[in-house]
TORPA-4810 file (N, C-alpha, C, O; in nm, 3 decimals):
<nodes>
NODE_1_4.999_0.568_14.072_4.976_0.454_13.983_5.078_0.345_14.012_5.198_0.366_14.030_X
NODE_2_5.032_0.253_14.014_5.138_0.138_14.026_5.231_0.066_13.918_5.198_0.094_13.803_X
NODE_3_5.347_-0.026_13.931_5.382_-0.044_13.858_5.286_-0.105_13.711_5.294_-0.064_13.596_X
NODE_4_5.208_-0.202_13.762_5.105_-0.261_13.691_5.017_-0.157_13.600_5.010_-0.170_13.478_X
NODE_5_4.954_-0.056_13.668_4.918_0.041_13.620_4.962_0.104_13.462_4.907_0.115_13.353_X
NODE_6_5.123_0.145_13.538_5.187_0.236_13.421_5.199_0.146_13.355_5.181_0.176_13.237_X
NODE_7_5.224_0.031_13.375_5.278_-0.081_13.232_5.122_-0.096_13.161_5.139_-0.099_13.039_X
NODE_8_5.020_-0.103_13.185_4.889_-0.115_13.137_4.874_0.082_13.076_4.773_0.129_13.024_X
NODE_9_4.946_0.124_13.092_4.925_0.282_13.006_5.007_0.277_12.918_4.959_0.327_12.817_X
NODE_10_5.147_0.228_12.899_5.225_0.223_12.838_5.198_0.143_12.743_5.234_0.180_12.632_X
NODE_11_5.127_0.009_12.754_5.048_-0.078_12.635_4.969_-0.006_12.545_4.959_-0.027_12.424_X
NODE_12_4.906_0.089_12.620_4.804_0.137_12.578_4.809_0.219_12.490_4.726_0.243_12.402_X
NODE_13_4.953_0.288_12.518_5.003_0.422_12.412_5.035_0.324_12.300_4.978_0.332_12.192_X
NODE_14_5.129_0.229_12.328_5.163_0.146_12.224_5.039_0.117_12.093_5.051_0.137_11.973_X
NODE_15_4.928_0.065_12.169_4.809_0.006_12.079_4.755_0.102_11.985_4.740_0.079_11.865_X
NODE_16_4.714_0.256_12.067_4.741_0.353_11.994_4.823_0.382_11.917_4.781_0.463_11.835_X
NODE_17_4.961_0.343_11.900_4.988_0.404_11.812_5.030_0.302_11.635_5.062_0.333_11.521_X
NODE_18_5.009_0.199_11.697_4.989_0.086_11.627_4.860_0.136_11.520_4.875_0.135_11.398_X
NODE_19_4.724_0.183_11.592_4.620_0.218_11.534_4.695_0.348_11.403_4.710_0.347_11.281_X
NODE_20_4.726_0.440_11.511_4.761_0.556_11.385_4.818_0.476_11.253_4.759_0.452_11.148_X
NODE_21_4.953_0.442_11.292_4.996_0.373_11.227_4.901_0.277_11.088_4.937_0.292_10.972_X
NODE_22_4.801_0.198_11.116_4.744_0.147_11.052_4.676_0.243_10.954_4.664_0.227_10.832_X
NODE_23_4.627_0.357_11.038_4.570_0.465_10.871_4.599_0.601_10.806_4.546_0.689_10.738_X
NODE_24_4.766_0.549_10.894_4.823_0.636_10.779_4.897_0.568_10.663_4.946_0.612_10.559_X
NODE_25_4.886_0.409_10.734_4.955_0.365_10.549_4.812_0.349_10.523_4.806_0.451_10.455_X
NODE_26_4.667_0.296_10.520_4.572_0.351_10.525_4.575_0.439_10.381_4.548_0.397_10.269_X
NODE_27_4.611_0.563_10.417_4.583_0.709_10.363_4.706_0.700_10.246_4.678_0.767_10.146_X
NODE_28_4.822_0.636_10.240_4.926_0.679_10.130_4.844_0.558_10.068_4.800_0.565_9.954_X
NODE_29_4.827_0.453_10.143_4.771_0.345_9.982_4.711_0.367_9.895_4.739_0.364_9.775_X
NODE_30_4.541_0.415_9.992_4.474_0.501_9.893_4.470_0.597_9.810_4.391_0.618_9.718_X
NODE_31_4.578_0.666_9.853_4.610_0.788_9.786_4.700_0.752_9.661_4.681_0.800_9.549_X
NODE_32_4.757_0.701_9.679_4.812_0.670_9.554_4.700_0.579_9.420_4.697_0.592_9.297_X
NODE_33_4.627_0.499_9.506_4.531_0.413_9.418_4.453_0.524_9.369_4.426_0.515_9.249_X
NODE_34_4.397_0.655_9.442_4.350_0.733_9.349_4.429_0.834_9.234_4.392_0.921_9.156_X
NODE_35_4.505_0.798_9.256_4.644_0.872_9.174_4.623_0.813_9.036_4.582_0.871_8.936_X
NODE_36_4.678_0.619_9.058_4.591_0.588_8.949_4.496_0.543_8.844_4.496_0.507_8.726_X
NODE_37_4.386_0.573_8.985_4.243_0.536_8.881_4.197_0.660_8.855_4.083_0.663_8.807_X
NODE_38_4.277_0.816_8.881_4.191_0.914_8.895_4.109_0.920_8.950_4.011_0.963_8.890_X
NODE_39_4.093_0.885_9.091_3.967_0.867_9.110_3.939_0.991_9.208_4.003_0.993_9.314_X
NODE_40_3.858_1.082_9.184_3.824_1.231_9.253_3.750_1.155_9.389_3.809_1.200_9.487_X
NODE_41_3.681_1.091_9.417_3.591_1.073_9.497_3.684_1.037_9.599_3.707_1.096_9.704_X
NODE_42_3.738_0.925_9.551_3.818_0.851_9.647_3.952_0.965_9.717_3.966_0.974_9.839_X
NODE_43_4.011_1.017_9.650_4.089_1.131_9.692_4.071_1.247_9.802_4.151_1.307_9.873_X
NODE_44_3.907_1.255_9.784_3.850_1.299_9.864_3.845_1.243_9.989_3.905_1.288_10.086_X
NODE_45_3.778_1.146_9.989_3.766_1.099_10.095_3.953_1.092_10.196_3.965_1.087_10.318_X
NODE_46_4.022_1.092_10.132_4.164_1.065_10.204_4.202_1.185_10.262_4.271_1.176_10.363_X
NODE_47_4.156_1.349_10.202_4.173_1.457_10.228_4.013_1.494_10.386_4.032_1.585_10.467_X
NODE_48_3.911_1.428_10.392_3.865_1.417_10.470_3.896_1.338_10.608_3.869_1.370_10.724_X
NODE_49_3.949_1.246_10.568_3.999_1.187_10.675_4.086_1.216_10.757_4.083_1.190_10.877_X
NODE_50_4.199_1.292_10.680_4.318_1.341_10.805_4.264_1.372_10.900_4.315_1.338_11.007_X
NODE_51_4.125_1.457_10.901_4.122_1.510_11.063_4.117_1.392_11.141_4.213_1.366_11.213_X
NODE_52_3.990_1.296_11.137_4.042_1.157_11.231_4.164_1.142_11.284_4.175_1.146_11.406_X
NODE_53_4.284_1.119_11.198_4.428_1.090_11.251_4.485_1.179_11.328_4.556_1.156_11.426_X
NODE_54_4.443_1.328_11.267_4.523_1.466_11.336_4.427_1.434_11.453_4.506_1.448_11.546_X
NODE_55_4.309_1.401_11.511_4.253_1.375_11.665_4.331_1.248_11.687_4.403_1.281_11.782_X
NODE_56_4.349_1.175_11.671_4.391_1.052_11.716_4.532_1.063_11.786_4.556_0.997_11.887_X
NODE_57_4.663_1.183_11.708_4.746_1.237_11.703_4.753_1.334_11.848_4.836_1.363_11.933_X
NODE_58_4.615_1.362_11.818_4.656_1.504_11.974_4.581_1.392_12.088_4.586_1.433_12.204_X
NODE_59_4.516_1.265_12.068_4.525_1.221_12.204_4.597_1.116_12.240_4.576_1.047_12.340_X
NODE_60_4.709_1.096_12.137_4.801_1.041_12.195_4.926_1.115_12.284_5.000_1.090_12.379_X
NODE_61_4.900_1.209_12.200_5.028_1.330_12.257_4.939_1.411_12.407_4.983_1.506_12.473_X
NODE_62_4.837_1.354_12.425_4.784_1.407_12.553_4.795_1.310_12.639_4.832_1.354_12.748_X
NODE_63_4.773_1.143_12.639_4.822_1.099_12.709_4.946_1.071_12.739_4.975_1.022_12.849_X
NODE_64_5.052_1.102_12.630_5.204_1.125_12.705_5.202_1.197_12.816_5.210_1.157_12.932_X
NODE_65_5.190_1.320_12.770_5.227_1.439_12.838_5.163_1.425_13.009_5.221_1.463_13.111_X
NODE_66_4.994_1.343_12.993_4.960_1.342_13.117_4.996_1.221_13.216_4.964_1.210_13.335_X
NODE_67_5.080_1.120_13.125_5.175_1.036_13.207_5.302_1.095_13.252_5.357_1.060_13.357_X
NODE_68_5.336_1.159_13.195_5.453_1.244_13.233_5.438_1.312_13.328_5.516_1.289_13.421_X
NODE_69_5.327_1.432_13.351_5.307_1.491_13.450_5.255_1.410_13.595_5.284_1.444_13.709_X
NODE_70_5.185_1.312_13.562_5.143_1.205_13.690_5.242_1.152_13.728_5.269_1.171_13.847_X
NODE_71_5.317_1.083_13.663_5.399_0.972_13.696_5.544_1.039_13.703_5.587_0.996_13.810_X
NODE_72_5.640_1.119_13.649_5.745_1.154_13.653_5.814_1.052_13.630_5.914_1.028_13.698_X
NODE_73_5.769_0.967_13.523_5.852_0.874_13.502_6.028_0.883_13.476_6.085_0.991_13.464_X
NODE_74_6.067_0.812_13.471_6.240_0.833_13.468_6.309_0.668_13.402_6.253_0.559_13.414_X
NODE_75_6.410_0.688_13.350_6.485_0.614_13.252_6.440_0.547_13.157_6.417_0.615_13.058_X
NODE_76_6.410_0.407_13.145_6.340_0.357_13.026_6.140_0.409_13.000_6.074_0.418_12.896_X
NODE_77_6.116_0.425_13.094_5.980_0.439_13.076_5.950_0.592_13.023_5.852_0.630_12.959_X
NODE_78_6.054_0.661_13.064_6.021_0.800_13.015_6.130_0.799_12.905_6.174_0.909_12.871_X
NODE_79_6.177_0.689_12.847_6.208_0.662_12.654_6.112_0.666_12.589_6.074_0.745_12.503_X
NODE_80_6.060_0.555_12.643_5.933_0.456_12.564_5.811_0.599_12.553_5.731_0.597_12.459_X
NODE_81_5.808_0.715_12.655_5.685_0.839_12.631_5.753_0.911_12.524_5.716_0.925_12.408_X
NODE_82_5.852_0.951_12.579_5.903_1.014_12.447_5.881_0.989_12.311_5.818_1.052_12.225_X
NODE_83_5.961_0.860_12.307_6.002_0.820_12.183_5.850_0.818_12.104_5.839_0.882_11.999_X
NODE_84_5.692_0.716_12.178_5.582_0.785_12.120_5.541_0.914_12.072_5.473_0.924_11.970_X
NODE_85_5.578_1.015_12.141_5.548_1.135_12.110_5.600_1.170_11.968_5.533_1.222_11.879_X
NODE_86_5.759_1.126_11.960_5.820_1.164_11.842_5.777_1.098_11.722_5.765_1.153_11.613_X
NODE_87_5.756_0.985_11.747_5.667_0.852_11.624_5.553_0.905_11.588_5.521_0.890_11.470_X
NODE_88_5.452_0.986_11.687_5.321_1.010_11.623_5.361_1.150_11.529_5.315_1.172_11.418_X
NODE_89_5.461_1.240_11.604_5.503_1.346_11.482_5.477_1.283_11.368_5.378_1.289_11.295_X
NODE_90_5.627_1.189_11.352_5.604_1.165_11.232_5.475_1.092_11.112_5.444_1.104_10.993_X
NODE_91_5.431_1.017_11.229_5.307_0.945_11.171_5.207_1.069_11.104_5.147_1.071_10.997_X
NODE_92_5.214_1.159_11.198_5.087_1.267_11.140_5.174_1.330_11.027_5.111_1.377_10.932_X
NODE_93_5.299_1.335_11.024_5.321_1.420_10.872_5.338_1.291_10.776_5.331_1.321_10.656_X
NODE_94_5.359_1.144_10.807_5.294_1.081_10.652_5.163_1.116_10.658_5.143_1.200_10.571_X
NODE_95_5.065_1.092_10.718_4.921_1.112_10.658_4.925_1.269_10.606_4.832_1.306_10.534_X
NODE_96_5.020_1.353_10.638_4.992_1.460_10.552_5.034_1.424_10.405_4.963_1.401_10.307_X
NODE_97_5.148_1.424_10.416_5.182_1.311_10.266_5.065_1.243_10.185_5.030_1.276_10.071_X
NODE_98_5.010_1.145_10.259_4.889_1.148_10.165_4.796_1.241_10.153_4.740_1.243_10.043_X
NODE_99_4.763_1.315_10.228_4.686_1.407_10.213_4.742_1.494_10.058_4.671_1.522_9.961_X
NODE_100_4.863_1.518_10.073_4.934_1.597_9.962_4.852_1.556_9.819_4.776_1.627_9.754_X
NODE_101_4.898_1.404_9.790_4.909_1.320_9.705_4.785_1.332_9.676_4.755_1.362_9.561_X
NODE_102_4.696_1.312_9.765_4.556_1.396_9.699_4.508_1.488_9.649_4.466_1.495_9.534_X
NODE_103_4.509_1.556_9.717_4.494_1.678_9.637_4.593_1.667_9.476_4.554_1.692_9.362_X
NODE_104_4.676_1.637_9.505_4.791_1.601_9.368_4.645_1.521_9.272_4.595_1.557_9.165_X
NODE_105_4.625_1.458_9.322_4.520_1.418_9.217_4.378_1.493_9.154_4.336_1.484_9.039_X
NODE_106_4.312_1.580_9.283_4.252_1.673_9.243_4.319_1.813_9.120_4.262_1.888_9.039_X
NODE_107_4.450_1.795_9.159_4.470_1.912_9.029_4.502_1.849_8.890_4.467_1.905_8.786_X
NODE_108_4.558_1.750_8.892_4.548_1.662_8.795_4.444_1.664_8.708_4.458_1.715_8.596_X
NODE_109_4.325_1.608_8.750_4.184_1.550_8.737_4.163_1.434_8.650_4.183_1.319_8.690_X
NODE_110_4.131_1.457_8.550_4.113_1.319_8.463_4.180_1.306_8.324_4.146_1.221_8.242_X
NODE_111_4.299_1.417_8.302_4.317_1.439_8.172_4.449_1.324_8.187_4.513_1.301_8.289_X
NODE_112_4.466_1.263_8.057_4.548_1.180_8.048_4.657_1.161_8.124_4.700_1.276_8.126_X
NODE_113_4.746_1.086_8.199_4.807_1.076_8.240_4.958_1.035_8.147_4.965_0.922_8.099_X
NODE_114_5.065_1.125_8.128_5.176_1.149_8.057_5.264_0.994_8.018_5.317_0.949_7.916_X
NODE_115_5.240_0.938_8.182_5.365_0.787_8.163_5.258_0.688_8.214_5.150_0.745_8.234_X
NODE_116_5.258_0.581_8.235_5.215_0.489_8.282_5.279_0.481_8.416_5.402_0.477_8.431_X
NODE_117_5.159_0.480_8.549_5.202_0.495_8.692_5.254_0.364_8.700_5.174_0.275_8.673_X
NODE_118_5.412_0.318_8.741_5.451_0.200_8.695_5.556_0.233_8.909_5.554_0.180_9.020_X
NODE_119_5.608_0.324_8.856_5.741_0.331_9.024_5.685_0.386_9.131_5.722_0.363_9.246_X
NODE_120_5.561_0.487_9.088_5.485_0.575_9.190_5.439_0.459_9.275_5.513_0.436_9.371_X
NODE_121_5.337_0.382_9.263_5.313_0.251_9.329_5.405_0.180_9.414_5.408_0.172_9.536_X
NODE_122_5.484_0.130_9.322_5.618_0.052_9.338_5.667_0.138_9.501_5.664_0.092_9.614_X
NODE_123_5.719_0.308_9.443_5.779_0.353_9.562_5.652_0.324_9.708_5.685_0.284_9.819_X
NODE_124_5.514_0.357_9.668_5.413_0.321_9.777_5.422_0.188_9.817_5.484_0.221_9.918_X
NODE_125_5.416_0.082_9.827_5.439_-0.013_9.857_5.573_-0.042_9.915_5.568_-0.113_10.016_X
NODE_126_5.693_-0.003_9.877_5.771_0.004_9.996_5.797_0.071_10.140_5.859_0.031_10.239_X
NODE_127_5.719_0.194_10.112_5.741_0.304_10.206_5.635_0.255_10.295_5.662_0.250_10.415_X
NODE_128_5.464_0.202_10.238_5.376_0.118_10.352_5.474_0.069_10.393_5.537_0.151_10.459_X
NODE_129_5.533_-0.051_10.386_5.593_-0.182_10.437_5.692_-0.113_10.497_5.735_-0.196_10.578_X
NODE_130_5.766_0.001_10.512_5.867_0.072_10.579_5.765_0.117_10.700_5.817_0.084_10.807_X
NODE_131_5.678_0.162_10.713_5.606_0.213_10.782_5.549_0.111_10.894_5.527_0.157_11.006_X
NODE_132_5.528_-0.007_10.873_5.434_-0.117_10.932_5.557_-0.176_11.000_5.567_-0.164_11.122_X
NODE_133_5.647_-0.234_10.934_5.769_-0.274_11.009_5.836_-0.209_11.108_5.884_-0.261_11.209_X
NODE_134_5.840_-0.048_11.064_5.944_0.020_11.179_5.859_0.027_11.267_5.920_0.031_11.374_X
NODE_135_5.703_0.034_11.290_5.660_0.031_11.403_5.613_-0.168_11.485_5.569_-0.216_11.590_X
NODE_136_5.656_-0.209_11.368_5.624_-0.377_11.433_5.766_-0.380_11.540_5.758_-0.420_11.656_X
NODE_137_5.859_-0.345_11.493_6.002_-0.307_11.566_5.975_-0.243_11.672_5.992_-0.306_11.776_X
NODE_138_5.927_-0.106_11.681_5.888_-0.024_11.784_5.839_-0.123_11.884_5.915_-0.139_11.979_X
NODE_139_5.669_-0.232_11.885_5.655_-0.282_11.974_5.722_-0.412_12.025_5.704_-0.473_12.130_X
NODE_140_5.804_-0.435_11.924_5.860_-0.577_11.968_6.026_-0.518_12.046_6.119_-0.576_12.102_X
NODE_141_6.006_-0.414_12.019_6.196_-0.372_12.068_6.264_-0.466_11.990_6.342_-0.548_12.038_X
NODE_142_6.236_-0.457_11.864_6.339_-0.563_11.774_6.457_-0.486_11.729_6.439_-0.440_11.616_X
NODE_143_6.576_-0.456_11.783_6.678_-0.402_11.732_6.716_-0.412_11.607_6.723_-0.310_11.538_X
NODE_144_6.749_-0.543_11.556_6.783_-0.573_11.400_6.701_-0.559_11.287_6.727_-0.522_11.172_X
NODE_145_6.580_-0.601_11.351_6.456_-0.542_11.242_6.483_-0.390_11.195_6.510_-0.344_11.084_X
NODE_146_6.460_-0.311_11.362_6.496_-0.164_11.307_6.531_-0.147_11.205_6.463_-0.106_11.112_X
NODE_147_6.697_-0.189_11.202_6.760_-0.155_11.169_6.764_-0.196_10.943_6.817_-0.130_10.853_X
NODE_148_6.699_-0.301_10.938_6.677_-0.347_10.839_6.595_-0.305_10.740_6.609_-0.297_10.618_X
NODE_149_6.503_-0.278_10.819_6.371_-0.170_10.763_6.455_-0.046_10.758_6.480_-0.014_10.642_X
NODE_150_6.505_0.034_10.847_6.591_0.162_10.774_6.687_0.154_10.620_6.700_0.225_10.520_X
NODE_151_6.728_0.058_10.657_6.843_0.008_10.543_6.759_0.042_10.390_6.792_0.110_10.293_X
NODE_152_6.619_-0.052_10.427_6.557_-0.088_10.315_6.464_0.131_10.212_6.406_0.147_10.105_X
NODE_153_6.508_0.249_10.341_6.512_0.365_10.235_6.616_0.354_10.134_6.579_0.430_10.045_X
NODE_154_6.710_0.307_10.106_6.808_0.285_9.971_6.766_0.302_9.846_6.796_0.365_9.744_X
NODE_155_6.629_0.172_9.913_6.565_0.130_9.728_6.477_0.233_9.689_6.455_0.277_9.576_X
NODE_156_6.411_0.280_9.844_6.320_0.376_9.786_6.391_0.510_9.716_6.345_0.559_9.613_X
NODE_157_6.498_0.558_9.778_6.594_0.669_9.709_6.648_0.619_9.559_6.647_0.690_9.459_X
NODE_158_6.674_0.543_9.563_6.706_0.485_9.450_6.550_0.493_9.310_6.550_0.555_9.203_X
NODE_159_6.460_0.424_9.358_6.373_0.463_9.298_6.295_0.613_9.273_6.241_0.631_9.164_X
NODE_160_6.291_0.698_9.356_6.292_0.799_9.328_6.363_0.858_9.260_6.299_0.916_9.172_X
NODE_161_6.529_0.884_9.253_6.586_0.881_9.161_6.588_0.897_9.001_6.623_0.985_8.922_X
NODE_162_6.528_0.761_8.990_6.480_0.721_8.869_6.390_0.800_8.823_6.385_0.848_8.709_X
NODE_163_6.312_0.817_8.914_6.150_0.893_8.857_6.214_1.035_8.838_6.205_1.072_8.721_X
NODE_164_6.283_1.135_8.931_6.311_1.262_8.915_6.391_1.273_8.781_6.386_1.378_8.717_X
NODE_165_6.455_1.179_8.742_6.545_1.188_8.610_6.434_1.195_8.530_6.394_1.300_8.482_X
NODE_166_6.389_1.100_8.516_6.216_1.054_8.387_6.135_1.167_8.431_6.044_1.132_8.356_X
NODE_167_6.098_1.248_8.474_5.997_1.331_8.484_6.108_1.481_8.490_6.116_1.597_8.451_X
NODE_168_6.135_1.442_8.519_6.248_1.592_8.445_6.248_1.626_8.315_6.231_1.730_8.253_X
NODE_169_6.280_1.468_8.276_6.286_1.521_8.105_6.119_1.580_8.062_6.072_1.657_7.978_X
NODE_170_6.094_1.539_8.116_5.937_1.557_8.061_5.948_1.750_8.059_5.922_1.824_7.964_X
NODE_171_5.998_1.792_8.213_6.008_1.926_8.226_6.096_1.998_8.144_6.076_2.116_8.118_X
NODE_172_6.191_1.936_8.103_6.304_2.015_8.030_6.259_2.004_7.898_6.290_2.099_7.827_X
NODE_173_6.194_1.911_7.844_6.122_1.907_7.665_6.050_2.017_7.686_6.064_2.098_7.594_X
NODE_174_5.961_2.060_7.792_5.858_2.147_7.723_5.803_2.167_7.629_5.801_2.267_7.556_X
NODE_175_5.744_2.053_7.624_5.640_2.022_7.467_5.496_2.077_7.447_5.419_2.101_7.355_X
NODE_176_5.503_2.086_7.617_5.301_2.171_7.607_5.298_2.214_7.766_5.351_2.156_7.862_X
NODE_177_5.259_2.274_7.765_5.239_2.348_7.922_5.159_2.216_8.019_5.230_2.162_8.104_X
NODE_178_5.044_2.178_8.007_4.973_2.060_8.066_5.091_1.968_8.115_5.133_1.948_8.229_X
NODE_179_5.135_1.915_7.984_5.247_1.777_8.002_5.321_1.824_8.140_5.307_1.769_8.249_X
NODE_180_5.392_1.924_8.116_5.486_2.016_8.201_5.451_2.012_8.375_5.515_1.974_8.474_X
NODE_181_5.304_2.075_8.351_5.249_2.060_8.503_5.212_1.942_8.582_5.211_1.928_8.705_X
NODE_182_5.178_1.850_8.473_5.170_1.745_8.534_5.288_1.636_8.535_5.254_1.539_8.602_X
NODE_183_5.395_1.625_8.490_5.513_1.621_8.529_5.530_1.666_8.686_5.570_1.597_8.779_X
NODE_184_5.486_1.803_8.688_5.572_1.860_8.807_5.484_1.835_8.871_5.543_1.874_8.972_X
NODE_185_5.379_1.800_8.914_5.274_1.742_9.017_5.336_1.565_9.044_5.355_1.527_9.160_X
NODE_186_5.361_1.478_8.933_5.394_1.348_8.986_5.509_1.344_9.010_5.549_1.233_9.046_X
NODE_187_5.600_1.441_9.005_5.763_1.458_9.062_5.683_1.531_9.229_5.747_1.494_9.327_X
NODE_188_5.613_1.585_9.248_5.572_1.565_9.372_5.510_1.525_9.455_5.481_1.564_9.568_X
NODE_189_5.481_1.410_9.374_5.372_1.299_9.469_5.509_1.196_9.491_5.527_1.140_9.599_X
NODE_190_5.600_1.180_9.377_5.724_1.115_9.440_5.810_1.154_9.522_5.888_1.068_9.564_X
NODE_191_5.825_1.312_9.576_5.877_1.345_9.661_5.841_1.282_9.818_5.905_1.226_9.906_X
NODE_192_5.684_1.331_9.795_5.617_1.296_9.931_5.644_1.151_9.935_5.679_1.116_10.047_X
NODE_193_5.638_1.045_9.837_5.640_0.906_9.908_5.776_0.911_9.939_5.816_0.809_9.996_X
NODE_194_5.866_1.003_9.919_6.017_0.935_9.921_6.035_0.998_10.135_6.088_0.930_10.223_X
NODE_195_5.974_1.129_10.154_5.974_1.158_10.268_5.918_1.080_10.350_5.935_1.094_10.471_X
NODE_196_5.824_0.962_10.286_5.702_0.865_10.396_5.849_0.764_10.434_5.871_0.732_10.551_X
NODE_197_5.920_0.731_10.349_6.043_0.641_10.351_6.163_0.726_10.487_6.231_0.672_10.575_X
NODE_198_6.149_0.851_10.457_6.239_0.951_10.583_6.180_0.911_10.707_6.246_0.854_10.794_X
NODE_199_6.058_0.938_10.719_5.974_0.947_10.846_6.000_0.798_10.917_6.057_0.771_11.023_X
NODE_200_5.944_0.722_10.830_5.975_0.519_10.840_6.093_0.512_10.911_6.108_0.453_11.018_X
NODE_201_6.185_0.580_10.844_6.302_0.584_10.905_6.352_0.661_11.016_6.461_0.640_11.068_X
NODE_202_6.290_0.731_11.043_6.319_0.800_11.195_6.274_0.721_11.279_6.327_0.706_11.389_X
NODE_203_6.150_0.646_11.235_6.070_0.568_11.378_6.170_0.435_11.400_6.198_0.412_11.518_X
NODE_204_6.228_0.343_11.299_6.363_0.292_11.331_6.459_0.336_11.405_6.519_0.268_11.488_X
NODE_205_6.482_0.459_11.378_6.619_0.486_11.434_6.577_0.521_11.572_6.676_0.546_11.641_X
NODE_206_6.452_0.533_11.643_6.409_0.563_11.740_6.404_0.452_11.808_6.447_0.462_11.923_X
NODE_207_6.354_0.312_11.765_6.362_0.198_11.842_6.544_0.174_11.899_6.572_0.118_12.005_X
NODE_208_6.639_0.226_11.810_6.746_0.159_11.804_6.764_0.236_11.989_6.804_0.193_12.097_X
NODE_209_6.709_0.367_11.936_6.753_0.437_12.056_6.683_0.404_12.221_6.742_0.428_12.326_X
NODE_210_6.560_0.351_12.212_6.453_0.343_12.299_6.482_0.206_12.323_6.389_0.157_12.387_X
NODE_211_6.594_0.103_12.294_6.658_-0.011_12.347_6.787_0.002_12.391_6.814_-0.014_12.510_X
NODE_212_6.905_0.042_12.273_7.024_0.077_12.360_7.031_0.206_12.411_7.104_0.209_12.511_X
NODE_213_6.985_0.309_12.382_7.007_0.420_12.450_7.079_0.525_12.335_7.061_0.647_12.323_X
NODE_214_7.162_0.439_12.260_7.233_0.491_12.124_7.169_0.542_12.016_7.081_0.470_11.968_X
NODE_215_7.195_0.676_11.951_7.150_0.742_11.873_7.266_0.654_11.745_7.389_0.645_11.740_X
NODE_216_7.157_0.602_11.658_7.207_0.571_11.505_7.142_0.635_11.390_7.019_0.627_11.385_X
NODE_217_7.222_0.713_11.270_7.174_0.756_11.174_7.185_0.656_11.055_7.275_0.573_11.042_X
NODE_218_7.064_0.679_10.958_7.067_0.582_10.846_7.023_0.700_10.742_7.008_0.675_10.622_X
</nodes>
């Protein structure tokens, strides 16, 4: 393959993974919107969909591997395979995340909801926008972006935070068994968005690395 070549494969992984990218925030948006409209149908459909992404997932990780084996690429170009490989990891465990969050809503179902979904959102909407950025970084090799978008898990920890305190109490009153469980179901739909904010953040810290070469933790 020629130089032209590999640089036209290497776009290509990129575009791919741009795509994943697009539905797995995709899958936490919705998932949370069915969180709270209750909406069973729609939940469904988000728990159907992973397989799409989990294929999308194994043929990106097939064309690494079969650039790797063709090409034997070496120094920056065999970053840039890598570092895809490691990004779609994570990409496929947020869409598991939403996947979670669904089902979180299937056990739920339609019985009242305890608080008003007010931070659950809130935390979704940052962790998308963590998600879209660290990979707008990824293709632009924007170092500082990276790095900004990592910064920006703080708020989401921070907001989680908040919620594990407030939904604790809910667990520690033990006022009715229901209340209780569903407490402990939206303390784990905030877990999962707080891990979509981890993942966001690995694919940052991966650009930092797939430009200078330097491993940075955030």
């Amino acid at each position: 393959m020629t130089r032209e070549g590999l640089d036209k494969s290497l776009s290509d992984l990129q575009q791919e993974l741009l795509l994943m990218g697009s539905m797995v925030e995709d899958a936490i948006h919705l998932a949370v919107e069915s969180l709270a409209k209750q909406d069973m149908s729609l939940a469904q459909k988000i728990i159907d969909g992973d397989d799409a992404i989990d294929e999308l997932s194994l043929k990106i990780e097939e064309d690494c591997i079969r650039l790797i084996a063709l090409q034997q690429p070496i120094a920056r170009d065999l970053r840039v395979i890598t570092s895809v490989l490691k990004t779609v990891t994570d990409l496929e465990r947020i869409a598991d995340h939403g996947t979670n969050i669904a089902e979180i809503v299937q056990r739920i179902g339609t019985a009242p909801l305890i608080k008003p979904l007010e931070n659950i959102p809130k935390m979704a909407k940052l962790v998308e926008l963590m998600v879209r950025d660290s990979l707008k970084a990824f293709v632009d090799r924007d170092v500082e972006f990276a790095k900004s978008t990592c910064l920006r898990d703080d708020e989401v920890d921070k907001v989680y935070e908040g919620l594990f305190n407030e939904l604790s109490g809910f667990i520690l009153a033990g006022e009715g068994a229901p209340q209780v469980v569903q407490a402990m179901n939206l303390l784990f739909a905030a877990r999962y968005l707080e891990r979509v904010g981890d993942h966001a953040t690995n694919i940052g810290e991966r650009v930092i690395y797939l430009v200078t070469g330097r491993t940075e933790r955030y």
